[in-house]
C-alpha positions in Angstrom: 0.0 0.0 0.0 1.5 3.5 -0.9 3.1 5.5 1.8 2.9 2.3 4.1 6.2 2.6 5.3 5.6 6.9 6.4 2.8 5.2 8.4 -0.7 6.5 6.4 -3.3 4.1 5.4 -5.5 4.6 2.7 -8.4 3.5 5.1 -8.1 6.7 7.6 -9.1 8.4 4.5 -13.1 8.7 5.4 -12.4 9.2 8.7 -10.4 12.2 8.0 -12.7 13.8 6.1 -15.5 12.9 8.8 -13.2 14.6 11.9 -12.8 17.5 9.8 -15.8 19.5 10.2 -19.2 18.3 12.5 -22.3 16.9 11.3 -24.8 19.7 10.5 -27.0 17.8 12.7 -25.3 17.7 15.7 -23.7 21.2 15.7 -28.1 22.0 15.6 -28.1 20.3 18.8 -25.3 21.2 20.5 -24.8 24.7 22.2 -21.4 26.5 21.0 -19.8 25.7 24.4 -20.1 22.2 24.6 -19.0 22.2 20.7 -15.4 24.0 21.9 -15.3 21.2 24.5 -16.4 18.3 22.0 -13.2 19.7 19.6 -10.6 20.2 22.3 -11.3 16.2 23.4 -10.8 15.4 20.0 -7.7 17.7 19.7 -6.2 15.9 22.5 -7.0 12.5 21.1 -4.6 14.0 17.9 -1.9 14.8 19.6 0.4 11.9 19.6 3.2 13.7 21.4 1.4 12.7 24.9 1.6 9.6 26.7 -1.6 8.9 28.2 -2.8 6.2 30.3 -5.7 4.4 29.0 -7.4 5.3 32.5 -7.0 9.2 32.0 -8.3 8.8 28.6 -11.5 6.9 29.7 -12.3 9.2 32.3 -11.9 11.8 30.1 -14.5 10.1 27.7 -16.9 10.0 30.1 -16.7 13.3 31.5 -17.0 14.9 27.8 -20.1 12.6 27.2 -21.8 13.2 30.2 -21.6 17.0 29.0 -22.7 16.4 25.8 -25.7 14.1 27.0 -26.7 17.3 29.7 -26.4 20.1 27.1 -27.9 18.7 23.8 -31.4 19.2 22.5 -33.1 16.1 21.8 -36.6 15.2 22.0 -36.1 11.6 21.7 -33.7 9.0 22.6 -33.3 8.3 19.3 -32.4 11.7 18.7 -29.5 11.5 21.7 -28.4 8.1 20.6 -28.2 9.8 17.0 -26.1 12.9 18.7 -23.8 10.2 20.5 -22.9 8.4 17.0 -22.1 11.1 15.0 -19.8 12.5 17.9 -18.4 9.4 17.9 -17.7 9.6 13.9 -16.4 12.9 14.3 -13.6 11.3 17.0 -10.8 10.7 15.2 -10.5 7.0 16.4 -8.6 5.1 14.0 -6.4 7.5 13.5 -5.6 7.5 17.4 -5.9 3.8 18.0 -8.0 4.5 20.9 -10.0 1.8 21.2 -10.9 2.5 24.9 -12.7 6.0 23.9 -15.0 3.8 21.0 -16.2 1.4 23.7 -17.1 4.1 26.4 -19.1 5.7 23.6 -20.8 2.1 23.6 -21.5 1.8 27.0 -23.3 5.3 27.4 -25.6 4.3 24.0 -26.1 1.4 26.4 -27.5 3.2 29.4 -29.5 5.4 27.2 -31.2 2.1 25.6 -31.4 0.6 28.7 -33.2 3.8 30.2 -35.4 4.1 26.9 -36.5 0.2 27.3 -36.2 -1.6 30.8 -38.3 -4.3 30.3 -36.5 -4.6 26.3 -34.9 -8.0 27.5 -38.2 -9.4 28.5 -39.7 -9.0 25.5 -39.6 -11.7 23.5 -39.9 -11.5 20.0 -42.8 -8.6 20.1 -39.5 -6.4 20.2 -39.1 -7.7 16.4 -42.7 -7.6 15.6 -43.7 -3.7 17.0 -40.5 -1.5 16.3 -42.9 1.4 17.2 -43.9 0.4 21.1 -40.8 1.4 22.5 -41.0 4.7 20.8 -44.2 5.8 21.6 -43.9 4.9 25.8 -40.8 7.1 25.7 -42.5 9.9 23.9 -45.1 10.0 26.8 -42.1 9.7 29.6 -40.8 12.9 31.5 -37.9 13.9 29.1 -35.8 15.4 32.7 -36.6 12.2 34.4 -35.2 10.3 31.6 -32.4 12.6 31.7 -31.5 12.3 35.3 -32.1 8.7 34.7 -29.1 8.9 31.6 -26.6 10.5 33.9 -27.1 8.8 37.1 -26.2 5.3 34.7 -22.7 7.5 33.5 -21.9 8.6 36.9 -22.3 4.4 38.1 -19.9 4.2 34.7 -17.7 6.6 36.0 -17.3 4.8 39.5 -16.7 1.6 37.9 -13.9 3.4 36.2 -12.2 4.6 39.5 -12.7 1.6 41.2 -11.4 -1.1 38.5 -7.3 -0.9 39.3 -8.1 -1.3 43.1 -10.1 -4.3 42.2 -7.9 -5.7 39.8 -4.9 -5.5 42.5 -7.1 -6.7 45.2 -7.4 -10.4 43.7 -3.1 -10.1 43.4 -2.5 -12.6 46.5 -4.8 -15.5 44.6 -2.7 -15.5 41.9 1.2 -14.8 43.0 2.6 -17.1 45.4 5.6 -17.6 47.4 8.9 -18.5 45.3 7.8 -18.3 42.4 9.8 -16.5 39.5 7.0 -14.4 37.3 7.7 -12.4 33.8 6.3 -9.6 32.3 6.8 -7.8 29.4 6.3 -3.7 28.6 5.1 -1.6 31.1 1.5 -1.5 32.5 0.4 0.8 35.4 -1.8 -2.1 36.5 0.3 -5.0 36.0 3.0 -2.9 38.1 0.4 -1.9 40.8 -0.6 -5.9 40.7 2.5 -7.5 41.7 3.6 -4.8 44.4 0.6 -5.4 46.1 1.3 -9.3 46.0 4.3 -8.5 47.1 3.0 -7.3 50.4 2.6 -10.3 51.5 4.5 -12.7 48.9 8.0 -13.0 47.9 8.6 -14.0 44.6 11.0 -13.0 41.8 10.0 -11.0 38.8 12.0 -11.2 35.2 11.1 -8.2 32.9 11.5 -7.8 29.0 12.9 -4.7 27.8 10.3 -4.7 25.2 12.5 -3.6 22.6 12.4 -1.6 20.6 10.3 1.2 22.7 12.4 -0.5 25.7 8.9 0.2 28.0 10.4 -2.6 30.3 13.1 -0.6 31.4 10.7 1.8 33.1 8.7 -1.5 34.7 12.2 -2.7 35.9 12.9 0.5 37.4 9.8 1.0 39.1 9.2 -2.7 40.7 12.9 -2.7 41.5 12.0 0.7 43.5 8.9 -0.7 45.6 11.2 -3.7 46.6 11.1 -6.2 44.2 13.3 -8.8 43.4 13.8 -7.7 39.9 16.0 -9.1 36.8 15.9 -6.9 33.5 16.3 -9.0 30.6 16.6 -8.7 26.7 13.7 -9.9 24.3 15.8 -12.4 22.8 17.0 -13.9 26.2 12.8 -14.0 26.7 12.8 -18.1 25.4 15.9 -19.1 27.1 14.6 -18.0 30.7 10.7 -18.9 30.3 11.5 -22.9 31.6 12.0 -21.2 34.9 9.1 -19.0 35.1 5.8 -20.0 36.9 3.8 -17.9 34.8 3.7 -14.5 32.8 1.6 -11.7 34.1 0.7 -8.9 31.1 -1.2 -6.0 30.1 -3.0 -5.4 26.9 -3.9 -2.4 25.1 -7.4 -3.9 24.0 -9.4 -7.3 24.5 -11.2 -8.3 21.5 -14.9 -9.8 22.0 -13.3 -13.1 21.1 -10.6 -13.1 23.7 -7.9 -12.6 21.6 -5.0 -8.9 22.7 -3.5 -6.4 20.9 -1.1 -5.7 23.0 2.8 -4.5 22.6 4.2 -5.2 19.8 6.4 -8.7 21.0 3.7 -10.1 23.2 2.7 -12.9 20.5 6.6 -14.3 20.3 6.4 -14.4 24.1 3.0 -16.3 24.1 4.2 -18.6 22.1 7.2 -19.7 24.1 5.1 -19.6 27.0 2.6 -22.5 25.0 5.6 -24.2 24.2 6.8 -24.2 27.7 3.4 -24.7 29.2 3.7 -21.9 30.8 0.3 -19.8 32.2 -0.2 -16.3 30.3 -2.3 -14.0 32.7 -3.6 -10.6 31.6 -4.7 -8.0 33.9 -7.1 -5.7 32.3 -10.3 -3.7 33.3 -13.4 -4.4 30.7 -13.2 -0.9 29.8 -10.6 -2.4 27.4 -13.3 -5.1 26.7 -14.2 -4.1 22.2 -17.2 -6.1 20.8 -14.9 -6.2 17.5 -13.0 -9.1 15.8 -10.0 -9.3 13.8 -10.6 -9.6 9.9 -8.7 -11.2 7.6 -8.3 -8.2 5.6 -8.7 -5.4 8.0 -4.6 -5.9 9.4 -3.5 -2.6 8.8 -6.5 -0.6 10.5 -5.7 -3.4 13.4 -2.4 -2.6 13.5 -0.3 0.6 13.9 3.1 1.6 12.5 4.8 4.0 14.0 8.2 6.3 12.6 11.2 4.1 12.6 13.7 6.5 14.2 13.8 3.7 17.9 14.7 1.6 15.5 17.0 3.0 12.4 17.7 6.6 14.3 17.5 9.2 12.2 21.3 10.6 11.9 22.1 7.4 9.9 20.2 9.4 7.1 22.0 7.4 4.0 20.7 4.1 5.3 16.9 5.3 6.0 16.9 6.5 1.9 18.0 2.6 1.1 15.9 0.7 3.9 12.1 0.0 4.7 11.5 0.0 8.3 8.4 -1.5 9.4 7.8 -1.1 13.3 4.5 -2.3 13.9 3.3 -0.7 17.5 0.6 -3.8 18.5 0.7 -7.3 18.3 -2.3 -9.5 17.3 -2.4 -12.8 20.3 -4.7 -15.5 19.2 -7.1 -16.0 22.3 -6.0 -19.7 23.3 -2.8 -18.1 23.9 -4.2 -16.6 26.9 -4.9 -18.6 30.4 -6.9 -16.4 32.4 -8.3 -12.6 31.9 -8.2 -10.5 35.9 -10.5 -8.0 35.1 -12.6 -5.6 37.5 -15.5 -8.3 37.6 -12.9 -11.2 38.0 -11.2 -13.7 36.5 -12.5 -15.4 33.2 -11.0 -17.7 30.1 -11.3 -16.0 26.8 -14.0 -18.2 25.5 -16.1 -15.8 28.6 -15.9 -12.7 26.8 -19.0 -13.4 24.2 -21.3 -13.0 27.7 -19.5 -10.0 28.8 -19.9 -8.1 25.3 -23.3 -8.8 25.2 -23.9 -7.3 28.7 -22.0 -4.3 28.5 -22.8 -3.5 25.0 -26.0 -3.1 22.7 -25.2 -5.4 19.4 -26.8 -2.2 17.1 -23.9 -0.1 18.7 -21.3 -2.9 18.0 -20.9 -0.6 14.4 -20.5 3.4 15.5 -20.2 3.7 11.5 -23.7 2.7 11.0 -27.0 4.8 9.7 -28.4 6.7 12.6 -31.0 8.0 10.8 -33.2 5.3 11.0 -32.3 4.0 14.7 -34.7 3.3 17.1 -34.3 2.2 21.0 
């Protein structure tokens, strides 16, 4: 693909030209100050000189929806859950490879379906039958009770947001035990948080990956070594030739896909591997606001995947050799889900083959598609 190596895809292309202006329709609805707010969040979600935690980015997420659900004009839930989608076009979300901010966006069209339709679940196949029920109970509904109703299900959103790395760490001392010798690889806030909280009250060994070539296990090494850990920096290649001796490997993941499978660091699949080679458990500590209801395609690799500029790799004052060599430096890897041994989430722990319940409790299967016609939604 042309220009593959400077790190464009062709696919970004409609979503360029989406982020570049508003919908007509939703600049009607919303009032000019919540529109400055609505492009500054998606400024910030452009700038790719910031390393943000996925955390800061979530709660960010939900404290720019829950504005834009409190100042838009909308008559309708469809008209809110209309509002929410184009927003959520107008996010420049490929482009950032936040996948985090795309599922929050799922979660409040959620609540507002939930609100619309409690009794949705119970209704059998009328649902398919009488598309306009739903609509016309809503219509006679208090609009500000509904309202309240909307924000009070993103504030319990919100909480479950704070509280997820404290409940993630918590379940630490059922999984780390005494002598053992655990890996890790890159550098996770709550993977880090996770074993010095084990290490409380277990003493165990830890062996980190440099996670070449961003060499994000440097800064893990550091950190664990700092809080008391028994800690052993290693190289990526030196990764096979010490996993006979591990117990198991303890990860983070940039996103869980709704078949169990990561992208996670870019190296993570070559260390699962060994590890199934070694028998060796693969644990991944993750909150389900990382949770997507998407697959991988076949085809769709390169909007999967991100490359990033070569210059950790190939550095850019050896100028003659960048005009005569392609550098690819994918950032993610793609890790089949039988890779994986056990997902800690907030909730708790669960095999991949789990996750098909948990998308289809968090997430409404007509919002699994931001991309789709919301002219024509209903609740």
């Amino acid at each position: 693909m042309f220009y593959d190596h400077l790190g464009f895809k062709l696919s970004y292309y409609n979503e360029y030209k989406s982020y570049l202006s508003m919908d007509s329709y939703l600049l009607s609805h919303v009032p000019r100050a919540t529109q400055t707010t609505l492009e500054e969040f998606n400024t910030y979600l452009k700038n790719k000189t910031l390393r943000r935690p996925s955390y800061v980015i979530v709660t960010k997420t939900v404290a720019v929806l829950r504005e834009l659900v409190v100042s838009s004009t909308w008559h309708h839930p469809t008209d809110l859950i209309r509002i929410l989608k184009l927003y959520a076009r107008y996010l420049p979300l490929k482009q950032s490879n936040e996948t985090v901010v795309s599922n929050i966006v799922r979660r409040v069209l959620k609540i507002v379906r939930e609100e619309c339709s409690p009794t949705e679940g119970n209704a059998g196949l009328s649902v398919f039958f009488k598309k306009d029920s739903p609509k016309s109970s809503v219509e006679t509904g208090d609009q500000n009770e509904l309202k309240e109703n909307i924000c009070a299900g993103i504030e319990e959103l919100e909480r479950e947001v704070e509280n997820s790395k404290n409940s993630i760490i918590k379940m630490a001392l059922e999984h780390i035990h005494a002598d053992e010798v655990i890996l890790t690889y890159g550098y996770s806030i709550t993977v880090r948080d996770f074993l010095l909280h084990g290490h409380r009250k277990r003493n165990f060994r830890l062996v980190v990956c440099e996670s070449g070539p961003s060499l994000k296990g440097h800064q893990m090494a550091r950190e664990c070594a700092e809080g008391g850990l028994d800690t052993t920096l290693i190289a990526d290649s030196a990764a096979f030739a010490m996993i006979h001796i591990v117990n198991k490997i303890i990860i983070g993941t940039h996103t869980i896909m709704a078949d169990g499978a990561l992208r996670a660091l870019n190296g993570t699949h070559q260390l699962a591997l060994a590890a199934k080679h070694y028998a060796v458990p693969v644990i991944v500590c993750a909150a389900l606001y990382k949770l997507s209801p998407t697959h991988l395609c076949s085809y769709d690799h390169d909007a999967f995947n991100k490359v990033i500029g070569p210059e950790m790799m190939v550095p850019f004052r050896n100028a003659n050799l960048h005009s005569r060599v392609l550098v690819s430096n994918p950032e993610f890897d793609y890790v089949p889900g039988d890779l994986v041994e056990l997902y800690i989430t907030n909730i708790g722990g669960h095999a991949p083959s789990y996750f098909y319940r948990i998308v289809s409790e968090l997430y409404h299967f007509k919002d699994f598609d931001l991309d789709s016609d919301t002219s024509h939604d209903d609740t």
